[in-house]
N, C-alpha and C positions, 0 to 999 in steps of 0.2 A: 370469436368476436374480439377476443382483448388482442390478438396477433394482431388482426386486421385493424384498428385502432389506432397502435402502437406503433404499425407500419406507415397507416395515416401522418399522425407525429410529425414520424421524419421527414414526409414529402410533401405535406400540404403547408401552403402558406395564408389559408384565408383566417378570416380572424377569430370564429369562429375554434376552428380548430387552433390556434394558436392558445386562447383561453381556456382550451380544456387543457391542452398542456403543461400550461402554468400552474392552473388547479392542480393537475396531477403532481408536477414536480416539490409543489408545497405540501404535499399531503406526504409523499416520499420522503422527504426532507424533515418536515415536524413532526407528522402523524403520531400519535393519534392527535387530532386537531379539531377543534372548533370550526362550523361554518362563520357564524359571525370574525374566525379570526383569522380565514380564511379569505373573506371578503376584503377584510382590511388590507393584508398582505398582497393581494393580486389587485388592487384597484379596482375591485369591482362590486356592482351594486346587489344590496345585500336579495333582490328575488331573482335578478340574473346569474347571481352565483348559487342560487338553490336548484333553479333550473339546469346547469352545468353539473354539479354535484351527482342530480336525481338521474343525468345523462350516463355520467362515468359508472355510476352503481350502475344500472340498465346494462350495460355494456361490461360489465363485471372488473371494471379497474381497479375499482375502491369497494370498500364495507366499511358498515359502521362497526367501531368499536366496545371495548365497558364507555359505561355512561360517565361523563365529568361528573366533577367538585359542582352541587347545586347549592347556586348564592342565595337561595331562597325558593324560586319557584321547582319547576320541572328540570331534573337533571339534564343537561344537554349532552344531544348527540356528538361524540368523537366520528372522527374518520381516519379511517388508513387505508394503504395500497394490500388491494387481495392479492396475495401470495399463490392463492391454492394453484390455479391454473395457468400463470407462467413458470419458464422455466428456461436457465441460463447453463451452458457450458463456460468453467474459471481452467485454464491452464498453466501450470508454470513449468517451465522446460527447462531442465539442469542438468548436467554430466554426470550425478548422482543419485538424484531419484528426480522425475519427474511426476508430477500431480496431477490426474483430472478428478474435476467435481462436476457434481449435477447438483444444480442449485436451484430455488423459489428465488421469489425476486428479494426477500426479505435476505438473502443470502445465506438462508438454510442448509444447513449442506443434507442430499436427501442421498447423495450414493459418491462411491470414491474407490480410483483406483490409483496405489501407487506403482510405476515403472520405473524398477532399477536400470539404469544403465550399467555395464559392466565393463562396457571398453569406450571409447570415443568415436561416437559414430557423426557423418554428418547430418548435417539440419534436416536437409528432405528425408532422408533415412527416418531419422529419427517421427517426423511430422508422420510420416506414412505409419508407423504401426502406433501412435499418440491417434492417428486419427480409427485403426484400427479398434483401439480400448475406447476410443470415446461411442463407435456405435455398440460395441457389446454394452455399455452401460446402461446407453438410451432403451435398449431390446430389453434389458433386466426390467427397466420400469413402463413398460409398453409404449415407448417414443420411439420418435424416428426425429433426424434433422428437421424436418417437417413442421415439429411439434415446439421447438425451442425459438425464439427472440434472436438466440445466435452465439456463439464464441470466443471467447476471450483470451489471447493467450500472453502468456509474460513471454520473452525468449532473450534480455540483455543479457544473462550471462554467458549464452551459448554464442553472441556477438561477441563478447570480450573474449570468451574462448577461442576463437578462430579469427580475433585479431582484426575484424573488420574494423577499416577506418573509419572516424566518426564522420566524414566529411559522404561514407557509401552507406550509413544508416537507414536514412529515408529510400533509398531506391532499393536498397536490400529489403525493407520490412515491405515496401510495396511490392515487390517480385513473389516474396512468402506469401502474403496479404490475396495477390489474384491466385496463386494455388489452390489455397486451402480452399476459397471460396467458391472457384469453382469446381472444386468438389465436394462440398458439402450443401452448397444449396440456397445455403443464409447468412445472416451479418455476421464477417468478423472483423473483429479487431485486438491488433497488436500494439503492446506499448510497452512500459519499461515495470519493472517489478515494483519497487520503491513506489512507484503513484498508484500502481495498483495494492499496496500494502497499507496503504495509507488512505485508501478510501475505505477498506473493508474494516480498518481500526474505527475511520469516524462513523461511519453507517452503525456499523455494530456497537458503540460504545461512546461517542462523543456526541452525534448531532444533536443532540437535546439542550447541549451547553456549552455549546464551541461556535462561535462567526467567524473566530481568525485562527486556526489550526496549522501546527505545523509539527511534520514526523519527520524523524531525522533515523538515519539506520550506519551502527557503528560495524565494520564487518574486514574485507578485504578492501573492498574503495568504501566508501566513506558519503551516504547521498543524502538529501531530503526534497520534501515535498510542501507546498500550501495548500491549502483548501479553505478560498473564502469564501463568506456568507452562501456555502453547502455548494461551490462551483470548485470544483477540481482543477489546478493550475495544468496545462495540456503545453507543457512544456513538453520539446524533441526528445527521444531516447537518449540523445546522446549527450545531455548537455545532464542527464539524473547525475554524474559523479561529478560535479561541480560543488558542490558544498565541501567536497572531502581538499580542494583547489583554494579554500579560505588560508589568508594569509595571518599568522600568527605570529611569526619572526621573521621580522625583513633582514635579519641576519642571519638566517637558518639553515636548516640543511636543504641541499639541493633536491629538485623534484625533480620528476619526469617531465614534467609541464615545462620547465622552463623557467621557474620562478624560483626564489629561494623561501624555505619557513612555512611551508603547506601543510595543512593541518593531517593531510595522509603521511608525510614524513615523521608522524609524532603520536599519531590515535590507534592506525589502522593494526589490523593481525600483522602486515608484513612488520611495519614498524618495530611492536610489541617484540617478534620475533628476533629481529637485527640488533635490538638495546640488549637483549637476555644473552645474547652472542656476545657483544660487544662487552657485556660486564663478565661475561665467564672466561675471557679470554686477560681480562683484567684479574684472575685470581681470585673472582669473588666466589664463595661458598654455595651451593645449590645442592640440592635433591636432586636435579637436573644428570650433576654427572655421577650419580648410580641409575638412572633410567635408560644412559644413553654409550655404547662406547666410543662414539666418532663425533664430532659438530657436525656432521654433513646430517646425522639423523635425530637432529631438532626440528622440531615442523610443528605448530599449531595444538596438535593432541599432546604431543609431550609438556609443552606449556603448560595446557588445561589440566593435565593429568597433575602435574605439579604443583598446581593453583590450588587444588584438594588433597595436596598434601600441607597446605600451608604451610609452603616455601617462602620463606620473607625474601628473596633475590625477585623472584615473579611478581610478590604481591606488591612490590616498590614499583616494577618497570607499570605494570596495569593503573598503578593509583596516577603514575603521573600521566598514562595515556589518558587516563578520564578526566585529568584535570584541562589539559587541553583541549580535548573536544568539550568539556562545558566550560570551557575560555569561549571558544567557537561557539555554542549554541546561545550562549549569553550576549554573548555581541550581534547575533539574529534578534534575538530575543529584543533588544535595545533597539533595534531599525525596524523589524517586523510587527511589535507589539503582541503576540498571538496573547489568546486567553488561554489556551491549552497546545503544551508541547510533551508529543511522546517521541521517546527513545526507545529504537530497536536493535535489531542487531545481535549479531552472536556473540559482542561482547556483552552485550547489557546487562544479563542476567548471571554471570561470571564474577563470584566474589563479590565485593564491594564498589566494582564498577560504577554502578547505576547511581549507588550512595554517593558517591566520591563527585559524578557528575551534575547530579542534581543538586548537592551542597555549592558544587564551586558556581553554577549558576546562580541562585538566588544569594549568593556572599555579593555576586557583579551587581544585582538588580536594585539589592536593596536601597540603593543611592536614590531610586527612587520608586518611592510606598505607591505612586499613582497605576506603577505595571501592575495586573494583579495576576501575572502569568499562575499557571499552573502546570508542573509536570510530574509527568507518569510514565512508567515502564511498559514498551508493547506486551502484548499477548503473550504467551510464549507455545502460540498456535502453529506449526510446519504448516496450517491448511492457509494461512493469510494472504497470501500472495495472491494464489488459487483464489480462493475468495472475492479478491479485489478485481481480477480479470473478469471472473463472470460477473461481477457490479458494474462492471466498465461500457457491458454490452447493451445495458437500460440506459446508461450516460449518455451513450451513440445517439439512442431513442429520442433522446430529449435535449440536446444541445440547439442552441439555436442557430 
């Protein structure tokens, strides 16, 4: 019944169905929730929306909650989205390990496989035995494609990998997009990691106290995401490494892009990596050169490994990369207004990073006491991504 429903959603337009939707998607988004605060939020009249309610419970969407805060009389009824009997496949697809989940709609994680990769295989290769491990999971918990809402897969970095142009993005994921689907049977969808990171952080941890959200991810490229009033900004794949493309020094180093002063010439791991070169070639004193006998075998871990020895040559290049990107996130922060900004990324949690960046932001903000931004450090969950992809496939559900 809830499949059937939910499949409704997507393809019916009468009005009827459109206001169960909406109920549903408020309930998604605030639950546990009030009818009366329900009514308010959908425009709608407070015994037609009990009627709609009493529908979606019948139909197993929603359940009522613990009982509210009573102002006096009878505690009132909460409502939220029943979990028990959906269920979403989240993928994230990388050169390194790949993720599947089997997820509730709450974005439970109920089973998980991860797949090494070992060598560099292509995309179909790869999808073929990803989709392999996604039916032995389903068989572990007695599903079949049959049984699920549908799949979700991340794949940009395996696009960055293999160099596809951004301008062959959209007909690349649509060529993937009819495969999979027509062998599995049911919805999927494909999109960029970063929006799928960033909805599974607000789902799980932000909707309660966020209207204007924005996650940002510090890493190899440099991306972020919005998510207003609980709508996911459904920006192209290819346009996610545009925040790292933020101009910070119009006399700067050159980019790839084309521009001079991009905040990837100054934040990112390559970056990080090019300054620790460039000062150790300058004579400067490191940990560095007893870890390494060559420059050619400095790479990323050596950094890291250095960063926990506390190397003062590392922990200078890192404090100034973090003060750029919260140069960058502060001036979002200044046009965007968000109430809450998280930071991810495999720098974030690295030393004094996160410190260093959320100080130099609120040093930019303070000028004025009216933002009353909020930031916080992502998860420091490997399942996120995952997570966010299978959220992505109830999004499909309910977009208008």
């Amino acid at each position: 019944m809830l499949l059937n429903l939910l499949h409704e959603f997507r393809e019916s337009k009468n009005s009827k169905t459109r206001k169960l939707k909406t109920l549903y998607r408020l309930i998604l988004n605030h639950g546990p929730i009030r009818a009366e605060t329900l009514s308010s939020l959908a425009h709608i009249q407070s015994a037609t929306c009990a009627r709609l309610l009493d529908e979606l419970s019948k139909n197993g969407l929603i359940s009522t909650a613990e009982l509210g805060e009573s102002t006096g009389g009878r505690k009132p009824i909460l409502y939220q989205i029943n979990s028990a009997d959906g269920y979403v496949i989240g993928i994230e697809i990388s050169d390194i390990y790949s993720t599947v989940l089997l997820l509730n709609l709450k974005l439970d994680i109920l089973g998980m496989v991860k797949v090494q990769n070992k060598r560099v295989e292509p995309i179909d290769r790869m999808i073929d035995g990803l989709l392999i491990e996604v039916d032995a999971l389903l068989s572990e918990h007695n599903l079949t494609t049959k049984d699920i809402l549908g799949i979700g897969i991340a794949l940009d970095h395996i696009l960055e990998r293999d160099k596809t142009p951004p301008d062959r993005y959209e007909s690349e994921i649509s060529e993937i997009q009819n495969v999979i689907a027509s062998r599995v049977g049911c919805l999927v969808t494909i999109g960029s990691g970063i929006n799928f990171a960033a909805l599974a952080e607000y789902r799980l941890r932000y909707k309660s106290q966020s209207q204007r959200f924005l996650f940002t991810t510090c890493d190899t490229e440099i991306r972020s995401c919005t998510i207003i009033d609980s709508v996911l900004s459904r920006l192209p794949i290819s346009t996610a490494q545009s925040f790292g493309h933020t101009t910070i020094d119009i006399n700067g180093l050159h980019c790839e892009c084309g521009s001079e002063g991009c905040l990837k010439q100054y934040s990112s791991l390559a970056a990080i990596k090019n300054q620790v070169i460039q000062q150790l070639r300058l004579d400067k004193k490191s940990v560095i050169n007893t870890l390494v006998k060559d420059e050619s075998e400095i790479d990323y871990h050596v950094i890291f490994q250095a960063l926990a020895m506390d190397d003062p040559l590392c922990q200078s290049v890192l404090a100034e990369a973090a003060r750029y990107y919260g140069v960058a996130i502060a001036n979002a922060v200044l046009i965007f207004q968000p109430d809450v900004v998280v930071c991810g990324g495999t720098l974030t949690p690295k030393n004094n990073f996160f410190a260093l960046t959320k100080e130099t932001i609120e040093r930019k903000i303070s000028a004025f006491p009216h933002i009353k931004t909020r930031i916080f450090s992502a998860s420091d969950s490997y399942e996120i991504v995952a997570q966010g992809a299978g959220g992505a496939v109830l999004e499909k559900y309910l977009e208008e």
